[in-house]
C-alpha positions in Angstrom: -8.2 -2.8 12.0 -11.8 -2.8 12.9 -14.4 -5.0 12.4 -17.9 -6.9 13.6 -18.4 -10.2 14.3 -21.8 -11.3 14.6 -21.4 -15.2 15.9 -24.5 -17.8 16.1 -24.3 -20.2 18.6 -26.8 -22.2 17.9 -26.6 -22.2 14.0 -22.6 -21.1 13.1 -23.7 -20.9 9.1 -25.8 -17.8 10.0 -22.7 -15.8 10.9 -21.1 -13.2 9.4 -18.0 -10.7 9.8 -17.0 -7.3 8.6 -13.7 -6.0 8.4 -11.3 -3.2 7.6 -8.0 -2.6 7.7 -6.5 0.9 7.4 -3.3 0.9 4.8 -1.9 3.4 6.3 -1.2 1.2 9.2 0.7 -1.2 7.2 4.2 -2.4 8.9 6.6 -5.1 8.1 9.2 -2.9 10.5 11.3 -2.0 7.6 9.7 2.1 6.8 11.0 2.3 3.3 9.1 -0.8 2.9 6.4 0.0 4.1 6.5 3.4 2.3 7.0 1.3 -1.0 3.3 -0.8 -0.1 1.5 2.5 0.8 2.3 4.1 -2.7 0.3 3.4 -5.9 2.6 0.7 -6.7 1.1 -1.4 -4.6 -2.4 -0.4 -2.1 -2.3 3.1 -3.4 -3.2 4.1 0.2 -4.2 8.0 -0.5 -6.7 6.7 -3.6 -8.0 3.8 -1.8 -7.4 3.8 2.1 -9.1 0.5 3.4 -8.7 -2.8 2.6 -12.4 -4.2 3.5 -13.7 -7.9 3.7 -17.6 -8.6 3.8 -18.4 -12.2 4.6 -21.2 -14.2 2.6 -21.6 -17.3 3.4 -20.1 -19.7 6.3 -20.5 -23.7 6.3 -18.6 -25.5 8.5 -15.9 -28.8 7.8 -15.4 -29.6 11.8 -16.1 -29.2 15.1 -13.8 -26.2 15.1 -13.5 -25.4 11.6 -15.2 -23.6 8.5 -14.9 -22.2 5.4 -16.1 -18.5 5.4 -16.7 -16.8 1.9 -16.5 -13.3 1.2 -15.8 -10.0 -0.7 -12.7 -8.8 -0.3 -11.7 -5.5 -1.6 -8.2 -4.1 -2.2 -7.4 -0.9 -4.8 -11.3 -1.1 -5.3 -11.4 -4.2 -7.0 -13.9 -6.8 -5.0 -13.1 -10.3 -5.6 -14.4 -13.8 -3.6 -12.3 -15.3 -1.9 -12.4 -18.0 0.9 -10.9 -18.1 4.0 -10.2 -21.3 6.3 -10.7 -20.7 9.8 -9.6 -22.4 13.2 -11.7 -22.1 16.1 -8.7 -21.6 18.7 -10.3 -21.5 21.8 -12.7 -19.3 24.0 -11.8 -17.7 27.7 -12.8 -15.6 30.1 -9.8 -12.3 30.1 -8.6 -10.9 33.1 -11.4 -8.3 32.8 -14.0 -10.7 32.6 -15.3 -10.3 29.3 -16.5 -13.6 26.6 -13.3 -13.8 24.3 -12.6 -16.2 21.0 -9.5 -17.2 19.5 -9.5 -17.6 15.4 -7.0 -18.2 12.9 -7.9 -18.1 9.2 -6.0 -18.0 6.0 -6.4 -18.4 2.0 -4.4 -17.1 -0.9 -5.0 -15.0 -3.6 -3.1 -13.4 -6.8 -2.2 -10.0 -6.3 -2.7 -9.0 -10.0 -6.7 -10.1 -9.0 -6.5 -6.8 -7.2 -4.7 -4.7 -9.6 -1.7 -4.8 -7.8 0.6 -5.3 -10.9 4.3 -3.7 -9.9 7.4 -6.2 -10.1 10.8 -5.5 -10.7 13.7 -8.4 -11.9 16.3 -9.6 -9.9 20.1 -9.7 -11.6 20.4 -13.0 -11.2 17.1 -13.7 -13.1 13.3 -14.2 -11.5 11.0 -11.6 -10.4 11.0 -9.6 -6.7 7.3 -10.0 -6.1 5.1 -13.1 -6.3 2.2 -13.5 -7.9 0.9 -15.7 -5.1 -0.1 -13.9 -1.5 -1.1 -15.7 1.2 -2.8 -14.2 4.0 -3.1 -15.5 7.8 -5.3 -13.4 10.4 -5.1 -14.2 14.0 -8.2 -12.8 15.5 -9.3 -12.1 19.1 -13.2 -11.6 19.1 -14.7 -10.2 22.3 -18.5 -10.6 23.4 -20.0 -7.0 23.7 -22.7 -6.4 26.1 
């Protein structure tokens, strides 16, 4: 994972974040798994290695909350979606550098994305939801 964070202090709307996530570092701790969400039936991780999210607009709904909206990409399909984040806290680490704490979520439908594998179940139902819902915890340190 890799990513910028560009915060403003004095006006929060005007900030933004970048992300990506390599899918080849996907792990649930079960490796066939984790095989099984690297292959084309789900992120297709040798066609389309990062998952990316571009933020477009923040506006806040508390002192230590917003709503941040953004591009999200998956399998090369860009859709909007909007996160909700928590503003967790801020310290000073053991090596003196500015940290944040952030928590934000949202949900989206995996078929958005292209991601369209499922398989029944004997007893009736489908393995795989339509419905994902995503929480990031995310530490955010100042750079010089």
């Amino acid at each position: 994972v890799a990513g910028t964070v560009e915060i403003d202090e004095l006006n929060p709307a005007n900030s933004t974040v970048a992300a990506e996530i390599d899918v080849a570092s996907v792990d649930t701790g079960a490796p066939d798994r984790d095989n099984h969400l690297r292959s084309g039936d789900f992120f297709d991780a040798e066609n389309f290695p990062k998952v990316t999210f571009r933020s477009t607009n923040v506006e806040l709904t508390g002192a230590a909350s917003a709503k941040m909206t953004g591009e999200l990409t998956i399998r090369g399909v860009t859709q909007t979606v909007e996160l909700d984040v928590e503003h967790e806290g801020r310290i000073i680490d053991a090596f003196g550098k500015d940290r944040l704490g952030f928590t934000a979520t949202t949900k989206i439908n995996r078929k958005d994305f292209n991601v369209n594998w499922n398989g029944l179940i004997e007893a009736g139902g489908v393995i795989v939801s339509d419905a994902v819902r995503i929480t990031l915890n995310i530490a955010v340190v100042k750079q010089d």
